[in-house]
C-alpha positions as CSV (number, residue, x, y, z in Angstrom):
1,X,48.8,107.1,110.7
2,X,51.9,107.5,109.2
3,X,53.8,105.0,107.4
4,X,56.8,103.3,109.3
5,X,57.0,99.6,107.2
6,X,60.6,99.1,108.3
7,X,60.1,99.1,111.7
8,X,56.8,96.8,111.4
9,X,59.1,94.6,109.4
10,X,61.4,93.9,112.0
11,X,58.7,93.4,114.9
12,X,58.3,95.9,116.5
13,X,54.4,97.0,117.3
14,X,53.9,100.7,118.0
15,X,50.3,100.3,119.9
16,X,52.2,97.3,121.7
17,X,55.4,98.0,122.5
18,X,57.6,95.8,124.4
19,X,57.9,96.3,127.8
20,X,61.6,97.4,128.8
21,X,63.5,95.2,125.8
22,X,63.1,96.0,122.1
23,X,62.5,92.7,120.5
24,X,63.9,92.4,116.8
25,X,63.0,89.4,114.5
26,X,65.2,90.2,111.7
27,X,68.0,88.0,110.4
28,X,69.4,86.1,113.2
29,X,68.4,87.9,115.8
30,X,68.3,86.1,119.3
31,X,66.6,87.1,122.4
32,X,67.2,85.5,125.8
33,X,67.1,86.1,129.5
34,X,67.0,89.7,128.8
35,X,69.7,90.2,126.3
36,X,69.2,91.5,122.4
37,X,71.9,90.6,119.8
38,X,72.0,91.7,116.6
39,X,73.9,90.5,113.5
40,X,74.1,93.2,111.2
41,X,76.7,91.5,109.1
42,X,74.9,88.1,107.8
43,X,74.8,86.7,104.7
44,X,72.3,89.4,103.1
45,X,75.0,91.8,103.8
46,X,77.6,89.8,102.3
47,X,75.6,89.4,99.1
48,X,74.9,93.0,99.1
49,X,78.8,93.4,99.4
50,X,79.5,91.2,96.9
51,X,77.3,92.6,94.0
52,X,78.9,96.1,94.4
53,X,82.3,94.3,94.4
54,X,80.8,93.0,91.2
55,X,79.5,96.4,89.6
56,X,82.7,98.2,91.4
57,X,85.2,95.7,89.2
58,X,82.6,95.9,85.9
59,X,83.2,99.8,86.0
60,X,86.7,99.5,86.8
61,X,87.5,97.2,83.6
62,X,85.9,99.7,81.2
63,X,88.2,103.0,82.1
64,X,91.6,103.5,80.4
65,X,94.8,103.7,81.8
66,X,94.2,107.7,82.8
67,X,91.1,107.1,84.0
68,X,91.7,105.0,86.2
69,X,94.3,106.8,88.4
70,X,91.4,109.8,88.9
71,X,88.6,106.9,89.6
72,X,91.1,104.7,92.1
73,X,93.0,105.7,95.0
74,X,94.1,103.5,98.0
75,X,91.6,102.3,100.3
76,X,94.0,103.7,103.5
77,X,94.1,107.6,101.3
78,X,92.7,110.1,103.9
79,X,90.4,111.5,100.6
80,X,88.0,109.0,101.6
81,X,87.0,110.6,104.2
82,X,87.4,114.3,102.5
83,X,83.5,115.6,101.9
84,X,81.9,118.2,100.7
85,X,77.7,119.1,99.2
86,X,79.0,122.0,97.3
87,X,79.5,122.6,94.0
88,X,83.1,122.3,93.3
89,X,86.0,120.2,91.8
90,X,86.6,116.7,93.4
91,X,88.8,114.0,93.5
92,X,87.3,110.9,91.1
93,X,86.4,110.6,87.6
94,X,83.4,112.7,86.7
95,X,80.2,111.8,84.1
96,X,81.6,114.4,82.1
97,X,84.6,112.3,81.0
98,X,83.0,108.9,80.8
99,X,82.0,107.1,77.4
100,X,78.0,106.0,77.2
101,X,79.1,102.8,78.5
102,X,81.1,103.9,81.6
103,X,78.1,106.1,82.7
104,X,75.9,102.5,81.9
105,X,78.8,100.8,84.3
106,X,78.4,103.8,87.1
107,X,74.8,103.6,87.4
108,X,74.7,99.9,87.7
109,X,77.0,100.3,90.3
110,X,75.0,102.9,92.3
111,X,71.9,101.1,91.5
112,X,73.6,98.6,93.6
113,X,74.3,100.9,96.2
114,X,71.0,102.3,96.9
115,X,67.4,101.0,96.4
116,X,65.1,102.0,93.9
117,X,63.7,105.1,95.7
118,X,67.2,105.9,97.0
119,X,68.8,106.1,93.3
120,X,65.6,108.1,91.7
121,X,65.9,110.6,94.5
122,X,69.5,111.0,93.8
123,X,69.1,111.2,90.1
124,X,66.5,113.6,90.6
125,X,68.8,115.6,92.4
126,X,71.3,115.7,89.8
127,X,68.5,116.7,87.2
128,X,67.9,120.0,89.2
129,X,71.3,121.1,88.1
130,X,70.0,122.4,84.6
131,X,67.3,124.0,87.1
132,X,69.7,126.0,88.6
133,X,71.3,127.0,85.5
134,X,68.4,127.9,83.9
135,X,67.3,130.5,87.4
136,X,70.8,131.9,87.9
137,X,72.2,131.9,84.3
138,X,75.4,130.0,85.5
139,X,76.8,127.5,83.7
140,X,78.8,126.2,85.9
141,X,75.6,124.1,86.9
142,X,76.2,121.2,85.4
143,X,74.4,117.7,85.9
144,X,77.5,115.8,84.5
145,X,80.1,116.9,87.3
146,X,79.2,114.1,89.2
147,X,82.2,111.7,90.6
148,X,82.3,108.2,90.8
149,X,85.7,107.3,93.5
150,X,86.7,103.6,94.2
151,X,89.2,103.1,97.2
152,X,91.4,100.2,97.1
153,X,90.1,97.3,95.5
154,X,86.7,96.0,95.0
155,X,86.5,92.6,96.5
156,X,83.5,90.1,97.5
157,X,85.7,89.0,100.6
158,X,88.2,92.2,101.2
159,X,87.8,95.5,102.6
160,X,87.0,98.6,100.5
161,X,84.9,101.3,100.0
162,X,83.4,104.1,97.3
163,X,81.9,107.6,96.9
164,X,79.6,109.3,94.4
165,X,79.7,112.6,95.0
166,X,78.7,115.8,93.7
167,X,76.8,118.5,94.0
168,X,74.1,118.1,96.9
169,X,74.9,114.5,96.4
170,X,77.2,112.9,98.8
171,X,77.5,109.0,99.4
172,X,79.6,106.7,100.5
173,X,79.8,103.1,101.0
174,X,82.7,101.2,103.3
175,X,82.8,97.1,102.8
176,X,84.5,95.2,105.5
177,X,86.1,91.7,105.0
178,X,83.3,91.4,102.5
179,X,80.7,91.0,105.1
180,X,80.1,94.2,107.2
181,X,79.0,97.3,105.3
182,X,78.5,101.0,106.0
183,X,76.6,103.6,104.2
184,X,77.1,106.7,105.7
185,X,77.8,109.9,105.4
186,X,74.6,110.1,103.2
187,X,74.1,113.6,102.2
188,X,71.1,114.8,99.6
189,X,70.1,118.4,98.6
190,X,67.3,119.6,97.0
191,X,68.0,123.7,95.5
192,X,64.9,124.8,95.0
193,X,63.2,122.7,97.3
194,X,60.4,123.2,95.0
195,X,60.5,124.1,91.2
196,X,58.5,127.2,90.9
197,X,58.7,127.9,87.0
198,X,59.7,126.3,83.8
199,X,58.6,122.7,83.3
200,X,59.7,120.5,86.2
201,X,57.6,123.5,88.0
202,X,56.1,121.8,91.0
203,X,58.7,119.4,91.4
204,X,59.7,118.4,95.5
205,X,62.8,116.2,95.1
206,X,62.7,116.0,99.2
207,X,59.3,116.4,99.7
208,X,58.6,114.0,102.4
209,X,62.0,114.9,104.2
210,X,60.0,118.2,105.1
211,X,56.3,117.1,105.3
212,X,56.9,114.4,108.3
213,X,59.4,116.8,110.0
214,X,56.4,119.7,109.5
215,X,53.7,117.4,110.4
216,X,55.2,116.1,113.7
217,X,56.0,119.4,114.7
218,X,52.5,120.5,113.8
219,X,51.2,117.7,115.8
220,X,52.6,118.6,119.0
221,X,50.7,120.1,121.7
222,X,52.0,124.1,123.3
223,X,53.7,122.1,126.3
224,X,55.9,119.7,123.5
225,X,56.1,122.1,121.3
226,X,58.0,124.6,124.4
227,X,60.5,121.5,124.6
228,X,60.7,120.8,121.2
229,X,61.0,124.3,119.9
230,X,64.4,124.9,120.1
231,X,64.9,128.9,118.7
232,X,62.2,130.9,116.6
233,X,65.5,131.0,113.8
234,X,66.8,128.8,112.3
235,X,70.3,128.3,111.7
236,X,72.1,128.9,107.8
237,X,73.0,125.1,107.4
238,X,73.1,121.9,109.2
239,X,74.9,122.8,112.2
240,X,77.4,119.6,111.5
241,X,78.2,120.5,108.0
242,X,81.1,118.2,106.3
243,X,82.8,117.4,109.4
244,X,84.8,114.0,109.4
245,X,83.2,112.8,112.0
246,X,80.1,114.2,113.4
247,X,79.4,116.2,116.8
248,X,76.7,115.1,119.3
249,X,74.5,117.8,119.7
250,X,73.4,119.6,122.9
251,X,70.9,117.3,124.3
252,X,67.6,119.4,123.8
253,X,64.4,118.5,122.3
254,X,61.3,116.0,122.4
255,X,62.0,112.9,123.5
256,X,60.1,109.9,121.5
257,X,58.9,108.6,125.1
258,X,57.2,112.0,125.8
259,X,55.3,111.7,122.2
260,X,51.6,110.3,122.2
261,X,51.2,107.2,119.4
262,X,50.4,109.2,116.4
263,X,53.9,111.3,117.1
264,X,55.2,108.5,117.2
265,X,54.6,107.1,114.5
266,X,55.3,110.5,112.7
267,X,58.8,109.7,113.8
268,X,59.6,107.0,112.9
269,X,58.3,107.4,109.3
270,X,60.4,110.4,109.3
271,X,63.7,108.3,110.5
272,X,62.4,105.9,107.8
273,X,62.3,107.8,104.8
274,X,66.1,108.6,105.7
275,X,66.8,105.1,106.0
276,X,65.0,104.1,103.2
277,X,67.4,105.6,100.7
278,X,69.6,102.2,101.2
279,X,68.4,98.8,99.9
280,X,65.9,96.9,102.0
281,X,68.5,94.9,104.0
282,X,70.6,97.7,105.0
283,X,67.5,100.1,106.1
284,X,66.5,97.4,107.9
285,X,69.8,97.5,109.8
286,X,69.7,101.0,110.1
287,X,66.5,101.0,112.4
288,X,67.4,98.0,114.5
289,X,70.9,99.7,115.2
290,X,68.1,102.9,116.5
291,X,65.9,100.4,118.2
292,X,68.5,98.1,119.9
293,X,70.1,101.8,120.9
294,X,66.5,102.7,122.2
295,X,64.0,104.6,120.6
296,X,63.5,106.3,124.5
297,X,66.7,107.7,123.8
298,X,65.7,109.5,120.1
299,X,64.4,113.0,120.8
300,X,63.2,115.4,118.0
301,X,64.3,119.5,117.7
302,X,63.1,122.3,115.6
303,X,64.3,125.9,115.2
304,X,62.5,127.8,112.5
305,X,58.9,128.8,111.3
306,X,56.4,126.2,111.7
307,X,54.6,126.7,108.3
308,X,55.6,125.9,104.5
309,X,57.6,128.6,103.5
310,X,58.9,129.6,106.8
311,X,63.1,129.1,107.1
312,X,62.6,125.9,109.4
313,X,65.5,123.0,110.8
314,X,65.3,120.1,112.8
315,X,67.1,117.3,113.8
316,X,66.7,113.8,115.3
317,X,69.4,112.4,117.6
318,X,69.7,109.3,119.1
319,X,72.2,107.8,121.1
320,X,74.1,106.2,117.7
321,X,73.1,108.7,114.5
322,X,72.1,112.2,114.0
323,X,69.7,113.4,110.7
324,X,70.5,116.9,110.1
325,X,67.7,118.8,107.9
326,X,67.6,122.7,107.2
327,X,65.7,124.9,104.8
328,X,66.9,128.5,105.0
329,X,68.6,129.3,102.0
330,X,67.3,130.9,98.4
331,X,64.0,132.2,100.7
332,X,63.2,129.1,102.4
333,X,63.6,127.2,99.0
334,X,67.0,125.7,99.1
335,X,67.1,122.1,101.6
336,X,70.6,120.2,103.1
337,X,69.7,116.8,104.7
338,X,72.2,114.5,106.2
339,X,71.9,111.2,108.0
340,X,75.3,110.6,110.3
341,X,76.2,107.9,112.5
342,X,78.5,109.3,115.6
343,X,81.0,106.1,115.5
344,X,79.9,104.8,112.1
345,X,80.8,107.3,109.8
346,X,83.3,105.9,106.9
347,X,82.8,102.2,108.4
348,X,85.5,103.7,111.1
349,X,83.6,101.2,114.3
350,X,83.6,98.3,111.5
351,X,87.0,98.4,110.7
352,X,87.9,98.7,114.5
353,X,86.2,96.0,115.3
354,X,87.8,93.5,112.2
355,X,91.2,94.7,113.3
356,X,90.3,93.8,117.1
357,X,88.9,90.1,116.3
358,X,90.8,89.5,112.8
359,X,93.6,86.7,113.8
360,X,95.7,88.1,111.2
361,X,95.9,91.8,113.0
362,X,96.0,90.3,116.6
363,X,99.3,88.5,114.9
364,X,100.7,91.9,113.9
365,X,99.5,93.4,117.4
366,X,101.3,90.8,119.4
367,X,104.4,91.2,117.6
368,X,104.6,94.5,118.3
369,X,104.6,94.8,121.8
């Protein structure tokens, strides 16, 4: 069976599951006559919040005067929601220009932002860039262009947000009021998928991104497999690329309540090991926002070849988030993986919702009309 310890974690039983409600036993969670609430924005988030705020400011105080207009910009600037997983020029203050103790200050502050298997994946995705440049004799492969961006100004109580971005890295972070927090976009990229020469040969930065989404395909009987089979081609990229906000997809696929146990399972270890990127508390968010949406609702797609090797894509939707994952480029060697949330994305529902309930904005709202 696979492994799915975050859902475990928060209750739920997948030979037992609960009949018609989805009960969740993290945090504060209440259940009664019927009705699940979650609060997602409880004090572990706010001490989450408030060590970034912490590693945020610690960066910010080491940068000189010109620095620090590339590595701050307004929290309210429309780059914060400008994205991209190519290899380009961005807006921030790269590696490249930061003293050793600036690059100390900027990985403390993204080892706050991620857990432990979340920053060594990214890092390991950085460290194919000498990879590339050693296969395609292209300098302009370099693991150093790599941009740390801070947008307005890192507070344990205020609302602000921050990227690091580069190629086939792209991550972002949007703090509410100190005390709601969201993590996506969250984009990784693995080119090659697999080292084949030199010595990191054998190396699989996104290994299990591709294994689960192989093995539950594999696992599916013809019947499933005709509804979960969406094309015999796959597409060139993840069909919602670097879109502000993210597209609901065609409604099409395998649906988790048409999936035997072991499927399943397969599932949600694959929605895990997305999730799982984030520190404990806020992957643990992440899959009660899927479960209190209904896992019934999640349903599984796949256009592509079936075995390793073969261009391949999938995609699992649910009613709240999309995970994007293709493997077509550079022969079937080359992997774009996203994780989006439809209303999410950029902390856009979080910030609605503090403007909505904050007294201070219903004072500016009622003054206007």
């Amino acid at each position: 069976m696979a492994c799915w310890v975050l859902f475990a974690e928060i209750g739920f039983d997948l030979n037992n599951p609960p009949d018609h409600h989805v009960v969740l036993s993290g945090y504060r969670d209440h259940f009664h006559e019927g009705v699940v609430t979650v609060q997602m924005s409880g004090p572990v988030t706010g001490e989450m919040a408030a060590d970034m705020a912490k590693a945020a400011s610690a960066f910010l105080a080491t940068l000189d005067e010109g620095q620090a207009k590339l590595a701050k910009l307004p929290f309210d600037s429309e780059e914060r929601f400008n994205w991209f997983f190519v290899p380009r020029a961005r807006v921030g203050l790269p590696l490249k220009q930061m003293t050793a103790a600036q690059r100390d200050a900027a990985r403390a502050l993204l080892e706050a932002g991620l857990s432990e298997k979340g920053y060594s994946k990214a890092e390991a995705v950085r460290m194919l860039e000498p990879v590339l440049a050693a296969i395609e004799s292209n300098p302009r492969r370099d693991l150093e262009l790599y941009y740390v961006t801070v947008f307005g100004d890192p507070s344990a109580s205020g609302t602000w947000g921050w990227r690091y971005e580069g190629h086939h890295l792209s991550l972002h972070w949007t703090i509410v009021a100190g005390r709601s927090l969201a993590t996506t976009p969250q984009f990784m990229g693995s080119n090659p998928a697999e080292v084949r020469d030199g010595p990191k040969k054998g190396t699989r930065v996104l290994a299990a991104e591709e294994d689960l989404g192989r093995a539950l395909v594999q696992a599916l009987d013809g019947a499933q497999r005709g509804r979960a089979v969406l094309s015999a081609t796959a597409p060139d990229d993840i069909l919602t690329s670097n879109t502000r906000k993210a597209a609901v997809q065609e409604n099409r696929g395998l649906a988790y309540s048409d999936m035997t146990v072991e499927q399943r399972g397969l599932l949600l270890a694959l929605i895990e090991e997305y999730a799982a990127a984030q520190p404990g508390a806020m992957a643990r968010a992440r899959v009660e926002k899927v479960m209190k949406a209904g896992l019934d609702g999640v349903t599984f797609a796949w256009m592509g070849g079936l075995e390793r090797g073969d261009p391949h894509y999938y995609r699992v939707q649910g009613p709240t988030f999309l995970i994007e994952y293709d493997c077509t480029q550079n022969g079937a060697n080359h992997i774009h993986a996203v994780w989006r949330d439809f209303e999410g994305d950029f902390g856009v529902d979080l910030l609605a919702e503090h403007h909505r309930n904050s007294p201070h904005h219903k004072d500016e709202a009622g003054a206007r009309r």
